[in-house]
C-alpha positions as CSV (number, residue, x, y, z in Angstrom):
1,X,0.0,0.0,0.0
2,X,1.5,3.5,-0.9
3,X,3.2,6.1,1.8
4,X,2.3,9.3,0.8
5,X,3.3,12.7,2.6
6,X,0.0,14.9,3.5
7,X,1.8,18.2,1.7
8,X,1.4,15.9,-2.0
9,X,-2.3,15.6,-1.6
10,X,-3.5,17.0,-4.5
11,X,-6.7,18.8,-5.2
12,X,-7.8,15.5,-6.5
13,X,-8.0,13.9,-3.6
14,X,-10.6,15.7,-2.0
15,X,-12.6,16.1,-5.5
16,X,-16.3,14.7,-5.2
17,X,-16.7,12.3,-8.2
18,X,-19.4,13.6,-10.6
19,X,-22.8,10.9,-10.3
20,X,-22.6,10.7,-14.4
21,X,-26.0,10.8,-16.4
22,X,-26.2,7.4,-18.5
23,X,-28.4,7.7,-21.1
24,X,-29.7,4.4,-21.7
25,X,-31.0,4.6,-17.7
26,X,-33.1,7.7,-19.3
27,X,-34.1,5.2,-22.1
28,X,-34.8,2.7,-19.7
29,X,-36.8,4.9,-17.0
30,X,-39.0,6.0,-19.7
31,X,-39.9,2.4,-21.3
32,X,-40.9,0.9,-17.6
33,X,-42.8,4.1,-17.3
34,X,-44.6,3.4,-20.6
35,X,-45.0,-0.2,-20.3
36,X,-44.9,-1.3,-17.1
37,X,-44.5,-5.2,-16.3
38,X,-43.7,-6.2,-19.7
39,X,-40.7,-3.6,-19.8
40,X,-39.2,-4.8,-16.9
41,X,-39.0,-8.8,-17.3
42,X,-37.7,-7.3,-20.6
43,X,-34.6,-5.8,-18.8
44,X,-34.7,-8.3,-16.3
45,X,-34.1,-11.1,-18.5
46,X,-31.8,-9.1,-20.4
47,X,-29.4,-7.4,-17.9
48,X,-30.0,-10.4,-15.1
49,X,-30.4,-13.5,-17.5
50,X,-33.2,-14.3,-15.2
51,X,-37.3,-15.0,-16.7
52,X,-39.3,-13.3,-13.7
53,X,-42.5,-15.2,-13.9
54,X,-44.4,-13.4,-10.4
55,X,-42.2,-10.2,-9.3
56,X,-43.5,-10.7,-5.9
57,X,-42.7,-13.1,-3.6
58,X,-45.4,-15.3,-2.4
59,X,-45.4,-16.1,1.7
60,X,-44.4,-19.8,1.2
61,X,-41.2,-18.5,-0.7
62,X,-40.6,-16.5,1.7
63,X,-41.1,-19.7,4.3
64,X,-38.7,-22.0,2.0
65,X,-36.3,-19.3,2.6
66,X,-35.6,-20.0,6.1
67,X,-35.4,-23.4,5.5
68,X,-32.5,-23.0,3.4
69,X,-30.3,-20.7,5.7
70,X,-29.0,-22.2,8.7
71,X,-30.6,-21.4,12.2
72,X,-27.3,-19.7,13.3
73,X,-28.0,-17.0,10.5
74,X,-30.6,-16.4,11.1
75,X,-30.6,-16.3,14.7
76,X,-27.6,-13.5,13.5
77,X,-30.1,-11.7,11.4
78,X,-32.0,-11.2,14.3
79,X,-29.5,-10.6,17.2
80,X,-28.7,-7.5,14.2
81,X,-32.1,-6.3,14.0
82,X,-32.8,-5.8,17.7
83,X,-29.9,-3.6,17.9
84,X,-30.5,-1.8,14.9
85,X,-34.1,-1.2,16.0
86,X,-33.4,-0.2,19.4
87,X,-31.2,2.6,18.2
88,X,-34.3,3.7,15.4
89,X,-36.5,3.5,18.2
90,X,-34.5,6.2,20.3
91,X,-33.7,8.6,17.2
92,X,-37.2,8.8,16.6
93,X,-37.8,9.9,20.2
94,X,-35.9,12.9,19.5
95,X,-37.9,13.6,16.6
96,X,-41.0,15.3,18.8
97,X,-44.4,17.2,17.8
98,X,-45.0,20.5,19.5
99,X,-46.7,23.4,19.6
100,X,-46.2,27.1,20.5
101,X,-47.6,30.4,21.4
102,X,-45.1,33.0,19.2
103,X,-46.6,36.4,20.4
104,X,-50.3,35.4,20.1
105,X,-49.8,33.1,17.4
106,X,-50.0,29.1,17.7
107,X,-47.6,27.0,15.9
108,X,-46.3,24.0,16.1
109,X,-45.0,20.9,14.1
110,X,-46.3,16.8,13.6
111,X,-44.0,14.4,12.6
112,X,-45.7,12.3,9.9
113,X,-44.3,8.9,8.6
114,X,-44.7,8.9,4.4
115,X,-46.8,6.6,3.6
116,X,-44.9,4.3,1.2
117,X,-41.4,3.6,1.0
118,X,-39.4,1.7,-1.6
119,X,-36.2,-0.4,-0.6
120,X,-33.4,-1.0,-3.3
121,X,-30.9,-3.8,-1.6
122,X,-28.5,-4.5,-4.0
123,X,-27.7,-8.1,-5.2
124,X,-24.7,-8.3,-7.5
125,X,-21.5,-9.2,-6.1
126,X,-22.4,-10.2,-2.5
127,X,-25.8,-10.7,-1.6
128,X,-26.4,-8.0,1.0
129,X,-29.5,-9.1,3.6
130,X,-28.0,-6.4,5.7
131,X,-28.7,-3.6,4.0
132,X,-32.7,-4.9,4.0
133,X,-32.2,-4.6,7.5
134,X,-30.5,-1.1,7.9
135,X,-33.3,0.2,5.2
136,X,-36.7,-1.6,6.2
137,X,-36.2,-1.1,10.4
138,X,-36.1,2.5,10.7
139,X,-39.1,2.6,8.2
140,X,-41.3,0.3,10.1
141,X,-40.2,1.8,13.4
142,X,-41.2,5.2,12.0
143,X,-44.5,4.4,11.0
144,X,-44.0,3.9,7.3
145,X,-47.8,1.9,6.6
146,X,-46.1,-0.1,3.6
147,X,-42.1,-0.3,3.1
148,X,-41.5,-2.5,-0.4
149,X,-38.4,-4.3,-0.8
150,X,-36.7,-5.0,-4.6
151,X,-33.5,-7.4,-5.0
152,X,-32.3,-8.5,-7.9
153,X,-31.9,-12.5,-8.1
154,X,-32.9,-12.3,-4.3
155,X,-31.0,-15.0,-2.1
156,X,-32.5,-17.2,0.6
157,X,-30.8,-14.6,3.3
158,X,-31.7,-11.3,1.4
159,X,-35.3,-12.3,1.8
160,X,-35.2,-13.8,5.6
161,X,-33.3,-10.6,6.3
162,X,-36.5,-8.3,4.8
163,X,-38.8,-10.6,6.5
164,X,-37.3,-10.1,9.8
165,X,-37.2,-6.7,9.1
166,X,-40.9,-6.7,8.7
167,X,-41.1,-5.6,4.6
168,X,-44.9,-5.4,3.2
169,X,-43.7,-7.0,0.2
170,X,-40.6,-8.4,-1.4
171,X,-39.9,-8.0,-5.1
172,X,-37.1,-10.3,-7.2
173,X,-36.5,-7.2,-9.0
174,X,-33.3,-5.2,-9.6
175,X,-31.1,-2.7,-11.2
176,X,-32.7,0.3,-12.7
177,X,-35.5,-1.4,-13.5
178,X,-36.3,-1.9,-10.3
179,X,-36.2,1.9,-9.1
180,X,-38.1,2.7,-12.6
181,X,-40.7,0.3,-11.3
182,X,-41.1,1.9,-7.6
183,X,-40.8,5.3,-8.8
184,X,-43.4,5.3,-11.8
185,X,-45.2,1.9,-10.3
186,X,-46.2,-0.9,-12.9
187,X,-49.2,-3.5,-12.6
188,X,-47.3,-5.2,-10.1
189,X,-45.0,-2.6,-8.3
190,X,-46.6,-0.7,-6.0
191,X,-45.7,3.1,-6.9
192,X,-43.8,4.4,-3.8
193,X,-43.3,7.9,-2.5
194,X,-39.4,7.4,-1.3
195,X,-36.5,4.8,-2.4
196,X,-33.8,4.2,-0.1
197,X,-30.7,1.9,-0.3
198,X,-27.5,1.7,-2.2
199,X,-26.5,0.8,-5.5
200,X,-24.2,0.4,-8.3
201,X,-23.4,3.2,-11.2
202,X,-26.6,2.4,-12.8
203,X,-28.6,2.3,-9.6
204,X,-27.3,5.8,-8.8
205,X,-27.8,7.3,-12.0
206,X,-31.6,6.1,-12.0
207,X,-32.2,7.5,-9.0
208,X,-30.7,10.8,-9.6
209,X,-33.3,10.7,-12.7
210,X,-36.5,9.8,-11.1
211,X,-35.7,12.6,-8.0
212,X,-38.8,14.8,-7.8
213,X,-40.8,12.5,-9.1
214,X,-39.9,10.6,-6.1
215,X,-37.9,11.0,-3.2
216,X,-34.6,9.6,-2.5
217,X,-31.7,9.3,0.5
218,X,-29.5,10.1,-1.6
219,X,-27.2,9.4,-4.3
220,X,-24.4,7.0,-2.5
221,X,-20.8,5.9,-4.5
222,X,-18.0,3.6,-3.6
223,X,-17.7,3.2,-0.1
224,X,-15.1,5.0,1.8
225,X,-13.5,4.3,5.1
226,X,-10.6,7.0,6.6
227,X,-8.3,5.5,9.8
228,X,-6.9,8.7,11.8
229,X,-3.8,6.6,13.6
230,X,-1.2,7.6,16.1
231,X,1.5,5.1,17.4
232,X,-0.9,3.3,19.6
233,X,-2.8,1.8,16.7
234,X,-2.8,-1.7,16.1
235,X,-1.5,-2.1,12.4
236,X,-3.0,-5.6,12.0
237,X,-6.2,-3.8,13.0
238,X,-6.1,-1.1,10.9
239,X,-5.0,-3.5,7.9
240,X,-8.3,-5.8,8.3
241,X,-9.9,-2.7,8.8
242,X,-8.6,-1.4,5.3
243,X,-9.2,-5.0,3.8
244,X,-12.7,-5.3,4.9
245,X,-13.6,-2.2,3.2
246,X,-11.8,-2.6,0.2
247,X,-13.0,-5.9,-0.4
248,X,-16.7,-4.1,-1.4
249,X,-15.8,-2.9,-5.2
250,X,-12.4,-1.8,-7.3
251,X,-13.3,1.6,-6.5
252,X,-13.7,1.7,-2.8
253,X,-11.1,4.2,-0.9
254,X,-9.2,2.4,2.2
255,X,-7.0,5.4,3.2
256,X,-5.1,6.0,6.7
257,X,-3.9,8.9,8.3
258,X,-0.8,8.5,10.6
259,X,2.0,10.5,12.2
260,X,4.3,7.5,12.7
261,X,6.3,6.4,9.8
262,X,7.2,2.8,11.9
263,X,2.9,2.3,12.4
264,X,2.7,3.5,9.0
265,X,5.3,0.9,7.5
266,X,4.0,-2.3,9.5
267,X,0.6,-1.2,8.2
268,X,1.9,-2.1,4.6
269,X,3.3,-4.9,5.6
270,X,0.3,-6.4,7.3
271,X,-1.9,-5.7,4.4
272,X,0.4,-7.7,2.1
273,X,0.1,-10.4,4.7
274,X,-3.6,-10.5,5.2
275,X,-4.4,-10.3,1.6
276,X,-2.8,-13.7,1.1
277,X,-5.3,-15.4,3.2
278,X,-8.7,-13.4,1.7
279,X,-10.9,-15.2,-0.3
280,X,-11.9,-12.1,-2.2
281,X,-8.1,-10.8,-2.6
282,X,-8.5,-10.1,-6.3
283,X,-10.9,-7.4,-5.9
284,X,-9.7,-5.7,-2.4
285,X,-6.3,-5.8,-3.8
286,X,-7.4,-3.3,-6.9
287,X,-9.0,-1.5,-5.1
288,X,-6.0,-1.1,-2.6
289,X,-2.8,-0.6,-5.2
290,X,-5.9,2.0,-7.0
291,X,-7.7,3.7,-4.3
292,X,-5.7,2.7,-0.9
293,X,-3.1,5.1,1.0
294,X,-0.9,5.3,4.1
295,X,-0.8,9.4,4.4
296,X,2.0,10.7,6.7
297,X,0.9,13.7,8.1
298,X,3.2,16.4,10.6
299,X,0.3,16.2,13.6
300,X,-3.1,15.5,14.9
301,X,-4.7,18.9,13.7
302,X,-3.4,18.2,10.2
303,X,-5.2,15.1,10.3
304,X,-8.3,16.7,11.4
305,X,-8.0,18.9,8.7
306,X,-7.6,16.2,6.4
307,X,-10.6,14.4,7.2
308,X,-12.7,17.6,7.5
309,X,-12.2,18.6,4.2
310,X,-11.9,14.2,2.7
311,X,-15.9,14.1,4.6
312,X,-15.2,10.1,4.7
313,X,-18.2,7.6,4.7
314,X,-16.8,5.7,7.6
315,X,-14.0,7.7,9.9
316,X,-12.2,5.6,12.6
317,X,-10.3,6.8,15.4
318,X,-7.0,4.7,16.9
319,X,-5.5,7.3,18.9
320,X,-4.8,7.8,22.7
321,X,-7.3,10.3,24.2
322,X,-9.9,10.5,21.0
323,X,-12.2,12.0,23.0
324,X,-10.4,15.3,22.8
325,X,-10.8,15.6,19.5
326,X,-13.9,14.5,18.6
327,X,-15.7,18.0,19.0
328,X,-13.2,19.1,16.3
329,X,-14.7,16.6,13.6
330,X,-17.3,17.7,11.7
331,X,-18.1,15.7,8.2
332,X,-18.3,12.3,8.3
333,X,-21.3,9.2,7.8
334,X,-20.2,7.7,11.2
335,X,-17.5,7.5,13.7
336,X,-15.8,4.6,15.1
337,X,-13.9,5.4,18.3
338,X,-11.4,3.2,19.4
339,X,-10.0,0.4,18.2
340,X,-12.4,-2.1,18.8
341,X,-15.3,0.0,17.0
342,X,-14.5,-1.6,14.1
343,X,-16.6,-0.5,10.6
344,X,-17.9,-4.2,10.4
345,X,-19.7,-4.0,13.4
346,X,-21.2,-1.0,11.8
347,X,-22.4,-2.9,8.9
348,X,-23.9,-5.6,10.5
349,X,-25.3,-5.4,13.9
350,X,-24.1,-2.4,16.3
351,X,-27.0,-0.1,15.8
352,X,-26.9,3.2,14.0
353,X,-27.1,2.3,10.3
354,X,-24.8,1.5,7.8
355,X,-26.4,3.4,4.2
356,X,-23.8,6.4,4.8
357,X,-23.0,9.4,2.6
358,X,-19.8,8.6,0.3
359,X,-18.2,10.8,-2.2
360,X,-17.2,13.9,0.2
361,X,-22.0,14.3,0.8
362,X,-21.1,14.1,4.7
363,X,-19.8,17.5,4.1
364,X,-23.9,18.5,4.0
365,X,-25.7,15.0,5.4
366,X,-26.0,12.6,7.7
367,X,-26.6,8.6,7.0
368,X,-29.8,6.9,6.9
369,X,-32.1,7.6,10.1
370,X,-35.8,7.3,11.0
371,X,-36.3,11.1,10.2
372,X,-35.4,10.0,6.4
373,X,-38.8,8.4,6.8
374,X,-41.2,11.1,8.4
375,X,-42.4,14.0,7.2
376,X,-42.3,17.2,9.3
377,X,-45.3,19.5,8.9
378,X,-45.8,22.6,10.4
379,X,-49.3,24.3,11.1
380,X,-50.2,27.6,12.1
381,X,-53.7,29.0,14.0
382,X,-53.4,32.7,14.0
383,X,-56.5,34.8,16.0
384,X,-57.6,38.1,14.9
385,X,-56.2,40.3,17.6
386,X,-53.0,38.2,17.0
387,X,-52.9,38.6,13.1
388,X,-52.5,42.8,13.5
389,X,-49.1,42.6,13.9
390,X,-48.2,40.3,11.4
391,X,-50.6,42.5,8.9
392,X,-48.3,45.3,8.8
393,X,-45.2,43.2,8.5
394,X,-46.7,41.2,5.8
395,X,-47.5,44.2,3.8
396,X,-44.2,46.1,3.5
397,X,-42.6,42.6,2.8
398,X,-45.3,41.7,0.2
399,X,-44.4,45.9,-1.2
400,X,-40.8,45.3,-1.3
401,X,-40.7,42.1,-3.4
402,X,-43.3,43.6,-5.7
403,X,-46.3,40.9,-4.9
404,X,-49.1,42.8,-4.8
405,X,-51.4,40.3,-4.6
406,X,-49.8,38.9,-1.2
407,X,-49.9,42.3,0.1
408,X,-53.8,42.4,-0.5
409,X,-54.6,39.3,1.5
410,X,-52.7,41.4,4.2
411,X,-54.5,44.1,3.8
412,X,-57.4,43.0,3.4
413,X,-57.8,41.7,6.7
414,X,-56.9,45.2,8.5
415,X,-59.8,46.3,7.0
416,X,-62.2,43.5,9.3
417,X,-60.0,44.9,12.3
């Protein structure tokens, strides 16, 4: 893995990528909008090699499904979901109704769940029950009356994982025709008002299309995970740690930021190491010798610089005293202190969820969180005697931005005073 020095970051590094408009995901949106069920087996069979006969899966399939896992999974699956749910549970306690009295007026807020919500859970290289899990929970524990869940070539696990998650309905459906299908709805995909959930270039590119017409979380890229390491890290920790995320795509980042040039050194050497044992070596190894770096930086506020302006999907801290400098750390998806917070844990079964912003969007968002799934709407129940006030200001504001018409309905209520 390469050694850089922080001062030969270039400009590049910190570059978001630019989500790239396909246009044959426009020619395909606007088919499945057109013609529905027949478009998508169409693509299906085409881009999956796989005849959909029903898109929706029937409850003995989804029965037969845990037959065919082993008891420990799924005993896993569940162990994962409690967590995860707890920790929905108590973000959506912070998320509260109230009401006011502002100076005679009363105003106040209710949080709404939407009312349908589409789950993408992608299906290609790994099958991913997880991320059924980390979309369909905080949905359900929201409020959300009907959460829909498409996979392509859906696995055994995928769909125990969306049934333990408590999903409406679960669609053997991928790829953009799958988020064509939920955003426009066919004659057997539910229409839904939101799509969560991750994807590849095509997934992300459809669902930057259909936005407006639907809602989405938002557009996610390759992941990302950023170690900030002083000599107290564990380099065979911080290697598996690298490996782990790597592993996911060619184009994943694994970067580290250190101050020690021995830590940084017996990083790259444990990564050589590891790799030789991992089954999926071919692809984490791209994406390392592409995407991976060791960067040596001159102190601990360089780093935090570093990371600041890098806004990494996953951020992990192996330093002594982290907690000082936590305050200091503003853009990241999630933070992993210590160095037995590892990122895996945060993929699978810790609690706060795992669909994070990648591609430097943690500079302006969070990750995936119950409040993705509510709506909050404000209301307003404003008395005569308190409106009097508000009529004058109204009116020079309506005069100024030259809307006459606004200024009227102002006025026209100090005339009933």
């Amino acid at each position: 893995m390469k050694i850089v020095n922080s001062k030969d970051l270039n400009s590049e590094f910190f570059e978001s990528a630019v989500v790239k408009d396909v246009e044959s995901v426009k020619k395909i949106l606007d088919d499945i909008r057109k013609r529905k069920d027949i478009a998508v087996k169409e693509y299906t069979k085409k881009f999956d090699n796989f005849e959909i006969t029903n898109f929706q899966l029937t409850k003995d399939q989804i029965n037969k499904a845990y037959s065919q896992i082993d008891k420990k999974t799924v005993s896993a699956l569940k162990f994962a979901a409690k967590n995860i749910r707890n920790f929905a549970k108590n973000q959506l306690k912070s998320l509260e109704d109230f009401e006011i009295n502002n100076a005679g007026v009363i105003c106040g807020q209710r949080i709404v769940p939407i009312e349908k919500i589409g789950c993408y859970v992608p299906g290609g290289r790994y099958p991913l029950p997880s991320t059924a899990l980390m979309t369909v929970i905080p949905a359900k524990v929201a409020g959300v009356s009907e959460v829909i869940v498409c996979s392509p070539k859906i696995c055994p696990v995928t769909i125990v994982a969306a049934d333990v998650a408590g999903a409406d309905k679960i669609f053997n459906v991928g790829g953009v025709q799958a988020i064509g299908a939920m955003a426009y709805g066919t004659e057997s995909i539910p229409k839904v008002d939101k799509i969560v959930g991750p994807g590849n270039q095509y997934v992300a590119a459809a669902k930057k299309e259909v936005y407006g017409i639907v809602g989405i979380d938002f557009i996610a890229g390759p992941s990302e995970v950023l170690i900030i390491a002083d000599d107290s890290g564990n380099p065979d920790f911080i290697a598996a740690d690298l490996l782990a995320q790597a592993e996911h795509d060619p184009s994943s980042r694994a970067e580290v930021i250190t101050f020690s040039k021995e830590l940084a050194e017996k990083i790259s050497v444990s990564i050589e190491k590891q790799l030789l044992a991992l089954k999926t070596r071919d692809i984490a190894k791209k994406s390392i010798d592409k995407n991976g770096a060791i960067i040596l930086a001159d102190n601990i506020n360089e780093a935090i610089e570093i990371a600041n302006k890098r806004a990494p999907e996953h951020l992990e801290l192996q330093i002594k005293n982290p907690d000082t400098i936590i305050p200091k750390l503003k853009n990241y998806g999630s933070l992993f202190i210590g160095e037995y917070s590892a990122e895996v844990f945060g993929d699978y079964c810790s609690g706060p969820n795992h669909t994070l912003p990648t591609n430097g969007c943690a500079r302006y968002t969070g990750g995936l969180s119950v409040k993705e799934y509510v709506k909050v709407l404000t209301y307003q129940k404003i008395t005569k005697e308190a409106s009097k006030d508000l009529i004058k200001i109204a009116s020079i504001l309506a005069e100024v931005e030259g809307l006459f018409g606004h200024k009227n309905a102002a006025d026209i209520r100090r005339n009933e005073q």
